[in-house]
N, C-alpha and C positions, 0 to 999 in steps of 0.2 A: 552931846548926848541926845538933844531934841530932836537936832537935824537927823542922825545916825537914825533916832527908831523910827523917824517918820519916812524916812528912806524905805526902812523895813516893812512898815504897813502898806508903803505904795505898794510895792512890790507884791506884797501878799497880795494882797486885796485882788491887787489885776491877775495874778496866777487862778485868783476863786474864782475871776470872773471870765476865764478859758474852759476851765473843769467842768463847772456846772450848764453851762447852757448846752455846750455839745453833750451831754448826757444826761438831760432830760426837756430836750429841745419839742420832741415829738407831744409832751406832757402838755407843755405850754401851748402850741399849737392849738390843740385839741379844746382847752378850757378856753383860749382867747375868741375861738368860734362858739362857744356857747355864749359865750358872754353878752354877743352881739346880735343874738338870736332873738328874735320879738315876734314868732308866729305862734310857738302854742304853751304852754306851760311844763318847765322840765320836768324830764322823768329819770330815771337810772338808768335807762337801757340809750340816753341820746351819747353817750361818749363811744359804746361800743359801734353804733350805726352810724354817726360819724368818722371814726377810724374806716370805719368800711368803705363808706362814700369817698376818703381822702386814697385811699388805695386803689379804689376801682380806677378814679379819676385819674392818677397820677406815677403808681406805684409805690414801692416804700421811698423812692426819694420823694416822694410829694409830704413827707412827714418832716423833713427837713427845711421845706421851703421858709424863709423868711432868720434862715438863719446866722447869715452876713449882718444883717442889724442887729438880730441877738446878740452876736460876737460884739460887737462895736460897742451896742449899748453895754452890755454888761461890764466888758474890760474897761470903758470910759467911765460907765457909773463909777463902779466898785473900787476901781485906781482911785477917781477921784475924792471920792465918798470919805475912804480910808486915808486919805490922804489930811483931808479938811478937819475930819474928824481927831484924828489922831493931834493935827496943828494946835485945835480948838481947847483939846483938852488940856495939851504943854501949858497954852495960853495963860489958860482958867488958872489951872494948878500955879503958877508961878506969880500969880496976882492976889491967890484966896488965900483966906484964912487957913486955909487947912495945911498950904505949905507952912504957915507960921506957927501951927500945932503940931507940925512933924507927923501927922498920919500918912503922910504921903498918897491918897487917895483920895477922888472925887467922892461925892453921895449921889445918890439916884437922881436927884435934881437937875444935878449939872451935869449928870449925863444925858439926862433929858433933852437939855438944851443944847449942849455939843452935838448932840448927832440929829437935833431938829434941826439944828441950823446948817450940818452938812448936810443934810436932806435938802434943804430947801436949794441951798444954792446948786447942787447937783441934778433937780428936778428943775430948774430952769436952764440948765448948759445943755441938758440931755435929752429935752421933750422932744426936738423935732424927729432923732434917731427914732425914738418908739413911737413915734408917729408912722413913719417909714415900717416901721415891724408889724404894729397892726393891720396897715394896708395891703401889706405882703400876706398876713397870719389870714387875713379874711377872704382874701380874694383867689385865685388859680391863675397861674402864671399867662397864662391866654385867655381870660375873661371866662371861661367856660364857668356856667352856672353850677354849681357845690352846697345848694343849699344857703347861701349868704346873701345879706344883702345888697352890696357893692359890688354885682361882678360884672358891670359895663366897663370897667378899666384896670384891666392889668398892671400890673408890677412886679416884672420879670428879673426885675432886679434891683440893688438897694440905687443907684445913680439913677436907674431911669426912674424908680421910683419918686426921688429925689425932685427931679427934673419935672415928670408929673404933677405935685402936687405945688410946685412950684410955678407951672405955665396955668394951671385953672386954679390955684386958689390963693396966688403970692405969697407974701412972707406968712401971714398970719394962720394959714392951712399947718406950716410947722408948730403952732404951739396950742392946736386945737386938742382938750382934752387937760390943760393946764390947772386949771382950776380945781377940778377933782384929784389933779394931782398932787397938787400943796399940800389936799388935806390929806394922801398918801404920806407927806412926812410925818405925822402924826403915827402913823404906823411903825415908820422907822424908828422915831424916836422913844415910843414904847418898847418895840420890841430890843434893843439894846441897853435904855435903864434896867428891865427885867435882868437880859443875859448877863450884863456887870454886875448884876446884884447877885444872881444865882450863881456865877462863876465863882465869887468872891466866897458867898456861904457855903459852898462845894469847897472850895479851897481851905476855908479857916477848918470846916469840920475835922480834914484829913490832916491837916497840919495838927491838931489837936489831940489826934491819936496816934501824930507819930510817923504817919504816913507817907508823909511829904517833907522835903528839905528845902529853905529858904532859898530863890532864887529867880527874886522880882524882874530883872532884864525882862525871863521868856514866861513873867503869869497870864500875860494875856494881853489885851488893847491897851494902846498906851492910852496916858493920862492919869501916871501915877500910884497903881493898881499895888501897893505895898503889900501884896496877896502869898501865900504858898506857891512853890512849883506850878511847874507846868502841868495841868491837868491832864488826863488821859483821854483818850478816845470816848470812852462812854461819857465821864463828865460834859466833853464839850457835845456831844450829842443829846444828852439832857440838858443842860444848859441853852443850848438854841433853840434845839424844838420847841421844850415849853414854853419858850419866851415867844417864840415865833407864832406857834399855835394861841396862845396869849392876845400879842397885835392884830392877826387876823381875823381874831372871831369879834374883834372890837370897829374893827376898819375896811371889813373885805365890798360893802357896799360899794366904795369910792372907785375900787379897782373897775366894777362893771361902768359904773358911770364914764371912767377915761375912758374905758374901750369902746362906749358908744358914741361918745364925741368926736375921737380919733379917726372911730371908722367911717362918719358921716361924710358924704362928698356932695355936690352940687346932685351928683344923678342916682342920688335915695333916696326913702324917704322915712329917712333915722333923724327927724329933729338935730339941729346943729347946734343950741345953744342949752346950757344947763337945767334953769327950771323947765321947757317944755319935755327936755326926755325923763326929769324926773315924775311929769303928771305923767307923760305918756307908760312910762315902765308901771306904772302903781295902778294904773288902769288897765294893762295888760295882767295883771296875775298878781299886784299885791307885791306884799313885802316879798315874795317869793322871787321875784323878777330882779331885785335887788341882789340875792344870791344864787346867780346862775353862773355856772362853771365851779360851782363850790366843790362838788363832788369830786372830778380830778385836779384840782385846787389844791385838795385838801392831801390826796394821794401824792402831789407832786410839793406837796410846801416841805413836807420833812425830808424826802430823798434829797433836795436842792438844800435846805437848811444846813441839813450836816455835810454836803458837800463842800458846799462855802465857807463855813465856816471851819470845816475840817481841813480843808485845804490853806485855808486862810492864816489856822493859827499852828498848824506844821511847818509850812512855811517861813512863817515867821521866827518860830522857834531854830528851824536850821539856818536861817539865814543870821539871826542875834549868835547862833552856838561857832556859827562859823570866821564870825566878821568879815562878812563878802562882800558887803556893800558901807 
């Protein structure tokens, strides 16, 4: 049974992580160049004049660019992610007290820790990839100047990219931006204690009035989830977003910090190591600088949420209703 649903999360998970990048690739783009911005202090009209710049430059394929590593990172994360996750949770469950109370469900805790701890090791397999995506997100395929700061070297593509940061910056250029990313798991692992908890409370409400028919297999992420049915479309899109919107406005700092380490190269002059780009951001504009890109951030965190995870838990469900794997 373990092996079988953790089959089924892989699976899922990497169908989320095909869905959602190609369809809201241009979103991410656009915030990952704010992020890295350090000349004036943002305003609401820099994502519209940006698009514009990204177009004049390049056309609408120039909205696409860097989206070979999105693909890779994503289906790599997300496979993985759901995969560890899902393991993690079998694990717990089959060790805790709580299988020996018969609830057959985790608590917020040890979801906590299950999906901090597939974060963690996920964000160490996968930093070089988004390393590669932000050098691609920042730059223009011919070095031609876009308003960025790094555009002495191209990254025309994810290998040569690859190769690039490999011939000037050796191994260690792969895992720049790591550190702020750890404290990214922090993010993850919030915002899925949330969505188990609010999945769960969504479920019991409906199961309560009737609503729903017992049929734990397809309630949701594994790891024991002795919950009602399968929730509906709207359920799981309140259930992510809030949680998602929830992690973000607790963590979204950490995200600009990666993208300014990542995008850092020997020929900027974007500080390379953590505390100087933190004085350096806080002296440019304050806590303000800390949340730059928020604004299509914020636009693209819910269209992406409910993709993922809509994708992720239909998925799932047909692939459990099916047994095809």
């Amino acid at each position: 049974m373990g092996t079988h649903s953790t089959r089924i999360e892989t699976i899922a998970g990497t169908a989320a992580g095909i869905v959602t990048p190609i369809c809201l690739h241009p979103l991410d783009l656009v915030k990952t160049r704010l992020q890295v911005r350090s000349n004036a202090p943002p305003t609401w009209g820099d994502s519209t004049r940006l698009i514009r710049d990204i177009l004049h430059e390049g056309g609408g394929r120039a909205l696409y660019r860097g989206l070979s590593p999105n693909l890779i990172g994503n289906v790599t994360g997300l496979g993985l992610y759901f995969l560890l996750y899902s393991s993690f949770n079998q694990m717990l469950l089959a060790t805790s007290r709580i299988k020996r109370d018969g609830k057959g469900r985790l608590n917020m805790y040890e979801y906590f820790l299950t999906s901090g701890a597939a974060g963690a090791i996920t964000t160490i397999l996968t930093n070089p990839i988004w390393v590669i995506k932000t050098r691609m997100l920042t730059t223009s395929a011919h070095a031609s100047s876009i308003s960025v700061p790094n555009d002495r070297y191209a990254y025309p593509s994810f290998f040569i990219g690859m190769k690039t940061i490999y011939r000037t910056e050796g191994l260690g250029g792969f895992y720049r931006g790591l550190v702020p990313g750890m404290f990214g798991v922090f993010h993850g692992a919030f915002q899925f204690m949330a969505y188990e908890k609010m999945k769960f409370w969504l479920g019991a409400r409906k199961a309560s009035s009737g609503s729903l028919l017992h049929a734990p297999s397809s309630a949701g992420i594994s790891g024991g989830s002795a919950q009602p049915a399968s929730l509906n479309m709207l359920d799981i899109a309140i259930s992510s977003g809030l949680s998602r919107i929830f992690a973000n406005v607790l963590t979204y700092p950490h995200q600009v910090l990666r993208s300014r380490m990542q995008a850092a190269t020997n020929q900027t002059d974007i500080p390379r190591r953590l505390v100087p780009i933190i004085r350096s951001m806080w002296r440019e504009n304050g806590i303000a600088a800390f949340y730059r890109g928020l604004g299509p951030g914020l636009f693209r965190i819910l269209p992406g949420t409910w993709l993922t995870f809509m994708t992720y838990e239909k998925v799932k469900t047909f692939l459990g209703d099916q047994r095809m794997v």
